[in-house]
C-alpha angles and dihedrals in degrees: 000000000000118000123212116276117220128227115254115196125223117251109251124261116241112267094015128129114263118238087249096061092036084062098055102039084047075051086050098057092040096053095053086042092054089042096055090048084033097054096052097068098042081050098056093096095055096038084052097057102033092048097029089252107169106236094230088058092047088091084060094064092062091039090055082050098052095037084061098045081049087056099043093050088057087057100046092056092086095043118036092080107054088058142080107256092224100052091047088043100056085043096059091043096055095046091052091047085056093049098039086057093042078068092071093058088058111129101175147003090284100049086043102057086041086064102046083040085059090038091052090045085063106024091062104057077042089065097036086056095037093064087035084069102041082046093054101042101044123066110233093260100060099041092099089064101047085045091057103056090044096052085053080076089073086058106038086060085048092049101040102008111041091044085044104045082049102057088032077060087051103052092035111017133261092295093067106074085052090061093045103051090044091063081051091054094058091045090063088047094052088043089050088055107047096037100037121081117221109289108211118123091108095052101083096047089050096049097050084063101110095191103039085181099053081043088044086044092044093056106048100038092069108121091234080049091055086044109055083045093061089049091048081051096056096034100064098035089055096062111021089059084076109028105069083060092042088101100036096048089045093055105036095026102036103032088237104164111245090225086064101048085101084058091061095045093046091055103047087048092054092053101044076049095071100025093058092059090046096050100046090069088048099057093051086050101042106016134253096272096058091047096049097046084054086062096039092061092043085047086055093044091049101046087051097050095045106027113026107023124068089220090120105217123184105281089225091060101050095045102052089044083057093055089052094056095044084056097047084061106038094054091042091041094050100038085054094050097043088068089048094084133066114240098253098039088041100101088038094048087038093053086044087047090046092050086053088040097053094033096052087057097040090057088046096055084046100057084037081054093054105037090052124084123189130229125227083251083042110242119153113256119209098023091142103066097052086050086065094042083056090057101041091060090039092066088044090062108064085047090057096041082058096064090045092050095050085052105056094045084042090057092030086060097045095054094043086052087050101047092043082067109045 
């Protein structure tokens, strides 16, 4: 019989980061690059009234966001791992804090979808190397930790830089917070360059690939691979079908006053805050799987109470519930996909997973977008049923995670029998 065989870490080099600051700077980058896709939504009031955007078509400027980082994550599959990390890293940050400013020279609907066109070219290969990095630095049984952490970036822009980019909209206008985070975005490029050593082991092994694209083909084919697409898939277009509306039907539906919206924000953030460094122990303890199906069922609960029902609950309450669920899952769902792919295919696999990832939400704002019709007061028609397309998908993702999670123990297994005998 073949025991499990533990992860030993490689001693540190002199000099080098440790894994610790390698997390939080990984937090870091992940924290300016979901603040420049966050601020957008909470802003849709303001951009619809200061560039004449009708409410119902708000959900279409993340998705043109997400459909080019899709794009742009096709494209950086064959390239990602012939190159250093930090180098790629530090590209793809400068070009999103470009496009991320051009946003605040928008004078209309058409410049403004150009900029976050040019924003989501450069913000989706950031998040697949972001997690290449975290993936690569930190053994498999510590990566819910780490993910934890780096998804708390998610919460940390909902908790200081969505509540921040909103009042900074209402002293200065809506073009203000763009300029803003994208002087934060350079900030983390020039942070990666300076604290991260060179990231290149992979590269020799990648360049000696004569066919990227059978490689390419060869990675991604793998059942566990298709698998884990499928649940990226699900994943985002459960819950971005709702997101991009969360503001405006907050604001027009609810009765939410616009000059609180920070507070909701605030609040939510505060709460996926905690809950992601709760849940990141957890995980390595239960499982992904277990962890995930506990938020599902929030997220359900949730979507009924707030967007289907007439029970009338407290919109501060939903809303920061729904941040805690989406947080259950997103720690439990990324931790589960960063041990898919093997050390040498897993840029490549992560800019493949964020195409997926942002066209899969894209798809979903779009189909939002056109599900939603807007009242003369402005208030969204038909919420609710995308409310139940959202759960429905919701239930579909722990049963597919499932599936991903057997797999990879399965494989995991199989190679540490095989090299205890060797």
């Amino acid at each position: 019989r073949c025991g499990r065989l533990r992860s030993v870490s490689r001693p540190a080099q002199p000099g080098a980061p440790s894994e610790r600051a390698i997390v939080y700077l990984m937090a870091g980058v992940q924290f300016v690059n979901v603040l420049d896709f966050m601020m957008v939504n909470p802003l849709g009031p303001d951009l619809a009234e200061s560039l004449a955007i009708p409410t119902s078509l708000l959900a279409a400027i993340a998705g043109t966001y997400t459909a080019a980082a899709s794009l742009s994550g096709l494209a950086s599959a064959f390239l990602l791992d012939r190159f250093d990390r930090r180098a790629a890293l530090v590209l793809a940050l400068v070009g999103l804090a470009l496009g991320t400013a051009l946003g605040g020279f928008a004078t209309g609907l058409g410049s403004l979808l150009a900029a976050r066109v040019v924003a989501g070219l450069f913000g989706g290969p950031a998040t697949s190397l972001a997690f290449a990095i975290v993936a690569d630095a930190i053994p498999a049984e510590r990566r819910g930790w780490a993910m934890g952490i780096v998804m708390g970036g998610f919460a940390v822009a909902s908790v200081l830089g969505v509540p921040v980019g909103l009042k900074l909209a209402q002293w200065g206008g809506f073009r203000l917070p763009f300029f803003g985070v994208g002087g934060l975005i350079l900030v983390a490029a020039v942070a990666a360059w300076r604290i991260l050593p060179r990231l290149d082991a992979h590269v020799a092994r990648a360049r000696a690939e004569r066919r990227p694209l059978q490689a390419l083909y060869g990675i991604v084919s793998k059942p566990v691979a298709l698998a884990s697409l499928s649940l990226t898939a699900l994943t985002m277009m459960s819950g971005f079908i709702l997101i991009p509306n969360i503001a405006a039907f907050a604001q027009y539906n609810l009765g939410f006053p616009r000059e609180h919206l920070d507070r909701m924000y605030l609040l939510g953030g505060v709460a996926s805050l905690v809950t992601t460094r709760l849940v990141g122990p957890l995980v390595d303890r239960f499982g992904s799987t277990r962890m995930a199906l506990v938020g599902a069922l929030m997220l359900v609960a949730v979507m009924w109470t707030g967007f289907v029902s007439t029970l009338g609950a407290p919109v501060l309450a939903i809303m920061t519930a729904f941040f805690v669920a989406m947080s259950f899952r997103g720690v439990s769902y990324n931790t589960l996909v960063s041990k898919v792919p093997l050390s040498h295919e897993r840029a490549r696999f992560q800019s493949v997973q964020s195409a997926v990832q942002h066209g899969a939400s894209a798809a979903a704002a779009f189909v939002s977008s056109a599900l939603l019709s807007e009242l003369p007061d402005h208030r969204l028609v038909h919420v609710d049923r995308v409310a139940w397309i959202a759960i429905a998908l919701s239930l579909a993702v722990p049963l597919v995670m499932l599936v991903v999670e057997r797999t990879v123990l399965r494989r995991d297994a199989a190679a540490a029998c095989e090299a205890s005998l060797s």
